[in-house]
Phi, psi and omega in degrees: 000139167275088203309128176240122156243109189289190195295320167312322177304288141003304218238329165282355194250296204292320197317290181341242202341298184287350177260331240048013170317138171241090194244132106022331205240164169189110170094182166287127158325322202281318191271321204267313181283348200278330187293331180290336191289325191269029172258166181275179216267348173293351198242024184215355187279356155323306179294130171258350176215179191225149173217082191299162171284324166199212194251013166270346183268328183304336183276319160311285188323295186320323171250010156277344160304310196287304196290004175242359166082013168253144178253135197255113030234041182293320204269316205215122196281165129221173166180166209250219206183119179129337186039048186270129160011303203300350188287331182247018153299321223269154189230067053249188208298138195301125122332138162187179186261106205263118224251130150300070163336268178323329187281298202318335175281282166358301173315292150351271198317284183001293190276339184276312185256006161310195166269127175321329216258349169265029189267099170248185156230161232236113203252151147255152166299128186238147207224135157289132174254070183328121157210151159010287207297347179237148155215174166321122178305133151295134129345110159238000000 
C-alpha cells in the first residue's frame, strides 16, 4: 500500500520538524486516539493534551479517553474548536475555540455579491474560551 500525504499530514509534519514537536494526529480523532490508547501506554503517556479540529470530534476524543480509563482534564486536558452548544454538553465542559460563525457568513455575502474591487482579504477574531476540560500537566 502507498502511503498518501496530505496537505494536513504536510503542514502537521513541517510543524514537527520546524518546532521540535511530536503532534499526533490521524483520521477521525476518536477512532485514531482510540487506537493509540490501546498501545501500551509507554507509547502514548506522553501527551498531556488532545486539541480536536473542532468539538464534535473532541466529544469523540472525550470517550475514547474515558474508555481508556484517563480522565479529563486530570490525566489528559482537552479542547475542541468551534464554540457549538455540544462544548457545554460535553462533561466536564470543553475548552474550545470560539469561531464568529454569523459574521464570517456575512462576510461571505458581503464579499460574494459586493463590487469585485471590494473583495479582499478578510480575517475575523476568534477567542479562546477556557473550561473544565483543560489544566495544567500533572507531574507523571
Amino acid at each position: 500500500m502507498m502511503a498518501r500525504l496530505s496537505v494536513t499530514n504536510w503542514t502537521r509534519r513541517r510543524a514537527e520538524l520546524r518546532h521540535g514537536l511530536r503532534i499526533a494526529a490521524a483520521g477521525v480523532l476518536s477512532f485514531a486516539l482510540a487506537e493509540v490508547l490501546a498501545l501500551p501506554q509507554a507509547y502514548w503517556a506522553v501527551f498531556t493534551a488532545v486539541l480536536a479540529a473542532n468539538d464534535l470530534v473532541a466529544a469523540g476524543a472525550a470517550h475514547a479517553l474515558r474508555a481508556a480509563g484517563l480522565r479529563v482534564p486530570d490525566d489528559v486536558s482537552l479542547a475542541g474548536y468551534d464554540n457549538l452548544p455540544t462544548a457545554l454538553d460535553l462533561w466536564p465542559n470543553l475548552t474550545t475555540v470560539h469561531v464568529p460563525l454569523e459574521e464570517i457568513g456575512r462576510k461571505a455575502i458581503e464579499l460574494a455579491f459586493g463590487p469585485a474591487e471590494s473583495r479582499t482579504l478578510v480575517t475575523v477574531p476568534t477567542a479562546l474560551v477556557v473550561r473544565e476540560s483543560t489544566a495544567a500537566p500533572t507531574p507523571r
